[in-house]
VMD Tcl script that draws the C-alpha trace (Angstrom):
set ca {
  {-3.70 -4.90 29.76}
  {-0.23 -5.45 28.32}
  {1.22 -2.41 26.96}
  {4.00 -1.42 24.81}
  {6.04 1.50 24.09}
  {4.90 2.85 20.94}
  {1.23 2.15 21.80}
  {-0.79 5.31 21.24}
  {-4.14 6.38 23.04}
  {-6.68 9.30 21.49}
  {-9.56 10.91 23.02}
  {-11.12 14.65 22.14}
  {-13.87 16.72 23.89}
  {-15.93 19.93 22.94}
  {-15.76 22.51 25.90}
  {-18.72 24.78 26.27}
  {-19.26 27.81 28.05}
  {-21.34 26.46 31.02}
  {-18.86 23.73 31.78}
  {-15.73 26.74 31.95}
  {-18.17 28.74 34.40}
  {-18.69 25.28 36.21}
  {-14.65 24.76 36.13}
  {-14.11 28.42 37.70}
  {-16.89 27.65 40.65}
  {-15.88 24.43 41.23}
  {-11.57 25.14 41.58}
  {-12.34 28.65 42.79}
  {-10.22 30.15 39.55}
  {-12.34 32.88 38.20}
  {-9.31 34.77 36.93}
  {-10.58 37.38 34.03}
  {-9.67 36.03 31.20}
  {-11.67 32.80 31.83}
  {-15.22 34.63 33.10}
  {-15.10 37.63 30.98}
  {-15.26 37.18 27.04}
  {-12.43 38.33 24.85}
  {-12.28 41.25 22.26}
  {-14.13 38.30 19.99}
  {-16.26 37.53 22.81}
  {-14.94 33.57 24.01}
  {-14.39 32.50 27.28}
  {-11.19 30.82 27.99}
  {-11.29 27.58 28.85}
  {-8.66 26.73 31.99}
  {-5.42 25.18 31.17}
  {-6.30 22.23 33.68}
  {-9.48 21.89 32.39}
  {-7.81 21.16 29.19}
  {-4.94 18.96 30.63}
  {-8.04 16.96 32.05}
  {-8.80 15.28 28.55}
  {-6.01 12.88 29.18}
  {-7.25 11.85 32.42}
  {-10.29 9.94 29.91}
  {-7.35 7.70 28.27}
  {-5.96 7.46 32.06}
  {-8.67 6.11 33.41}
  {-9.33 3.41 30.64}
  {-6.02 2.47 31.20}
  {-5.87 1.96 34.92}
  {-2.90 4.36 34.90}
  {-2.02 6.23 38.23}
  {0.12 9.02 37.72}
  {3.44 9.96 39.68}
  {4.44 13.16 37.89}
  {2.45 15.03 35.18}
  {4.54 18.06 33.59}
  {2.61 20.08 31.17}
  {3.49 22.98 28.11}
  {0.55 25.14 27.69}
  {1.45 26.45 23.96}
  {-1.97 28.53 23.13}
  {-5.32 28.98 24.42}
  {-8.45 26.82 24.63}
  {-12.10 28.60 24.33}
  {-15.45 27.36 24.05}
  {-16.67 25.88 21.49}
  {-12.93 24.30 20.38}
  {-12.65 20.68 20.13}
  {-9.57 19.33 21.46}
  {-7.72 16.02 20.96}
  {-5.37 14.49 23.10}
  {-2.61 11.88 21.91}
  {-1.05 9.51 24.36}
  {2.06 7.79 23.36}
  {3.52 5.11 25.65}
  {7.63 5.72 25.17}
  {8.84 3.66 27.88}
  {6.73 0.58 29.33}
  {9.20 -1.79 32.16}
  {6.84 -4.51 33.82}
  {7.17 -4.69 37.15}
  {5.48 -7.73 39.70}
  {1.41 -6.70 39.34}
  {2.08 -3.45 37.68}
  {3.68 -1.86 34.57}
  {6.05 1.33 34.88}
  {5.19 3.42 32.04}
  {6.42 6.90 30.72}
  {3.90 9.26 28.67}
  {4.23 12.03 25.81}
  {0.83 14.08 25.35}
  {-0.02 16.17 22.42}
  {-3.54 17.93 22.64}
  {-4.42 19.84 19.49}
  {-7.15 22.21 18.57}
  {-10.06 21.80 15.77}
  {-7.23 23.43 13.38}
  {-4.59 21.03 14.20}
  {-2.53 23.22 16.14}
  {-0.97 22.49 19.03}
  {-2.46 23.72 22.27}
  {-0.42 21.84 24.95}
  {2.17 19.40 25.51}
  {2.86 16.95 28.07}
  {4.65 14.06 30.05}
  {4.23 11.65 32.37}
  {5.75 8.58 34.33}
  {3.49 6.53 36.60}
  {2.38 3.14 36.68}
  {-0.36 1.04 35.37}
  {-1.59 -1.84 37.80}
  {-2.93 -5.09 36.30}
  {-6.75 -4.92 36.63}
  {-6.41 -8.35 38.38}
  {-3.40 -8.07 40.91}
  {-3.79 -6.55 44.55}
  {-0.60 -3.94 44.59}
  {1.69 -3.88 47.60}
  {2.21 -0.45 47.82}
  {5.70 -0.69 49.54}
  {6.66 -2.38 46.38}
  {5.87 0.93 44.27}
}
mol new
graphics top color blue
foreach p $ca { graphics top sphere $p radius 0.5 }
foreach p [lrange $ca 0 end-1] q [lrange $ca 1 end] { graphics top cylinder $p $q radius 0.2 }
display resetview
C-alpha cells in the first residue's frame, strides 16, 4: 500500500462491561476505579484498552510501531463508543518499507476528546521480505 502524508484512517468500538473485567484479568490491572462502579455506577474502561482501537487501523495497514506516546485527556466507561483518527503526517519510502509518523485523536460518543496520540514506525510492503539490519 502506498501511503501519503495527509492520508487519514478511522475506526470506533463500543466497550462493554464484560470486556473491561476481561481487560483487568487478562493485564492483571484491577485498580478500583476500573472494577468498582462510579458514584453513577460505570466501570472505567483502561486507558490501554482504549489506546488499543488504533491497533485495528495498525493492523490493516501492516504498520509496526517503534514508539507510541499517548495523552489520556478524560475517561472511557462502558457503554461509550469511541473513534479513533489516524493521520499519516510524515510518510519517507524506504527499500521494502515506508517510514511513517502518526497523530491519533480518539473521541467519545459526544465528540470530545478522550486521548491523543503519536507515533513513528514503519509500514513494510505486503510483498517485500524486510532485512531487518536495514531498519
Amino acid at each position: 500500500m502506498e501511503c501519503k502524508a495527509g492520508d487519514t484512517f478511522t475506526w470506533q468500538r463500543t466497550f462493554q462491561e464484560k470486556e473491561i473485567m476481561q481487560f483487568a484479568e487478562m493485564t492483571g490491572d484491577r485498580g478500583k476505579h476500573h472494577i468498582e462502579r462510579d458514584e453513577k455506577g460505570r466501570l472505567m474502561v483502561h486507558g490501554l484498552m482504549t489506546a488499543s482501537i488504533g491497533t485495528k487501523i495498525g493492523g490493516d495497514l501492516n504498520y509496526i510501531a517503534r514508539e507510541m506516546v499517548s495523552e489520556f485527556l478524560r475517561p472511557v466507561f462502558a457503554g461509550d463508543t469511541v473513534t479513533c483518527e489516524c493521520i499519516l503526517t510524515e510518510v519517507e519510502k524506504a527499500d521494502g518499507f515506508q517510514k511513517v509518523k502518526i497523530k491519533s485523536v480518539y473521541r467519545n460518543q459526544q465528540g470530545k476528546e478522550v486521548l491523543i496520540g503519536t507515533s513513528n514506525g514503519i509500514i513494510r510492503d505486503r510483498n517485500e521480505n524486510v532485512n531487518k539490519n536495514k531498519l
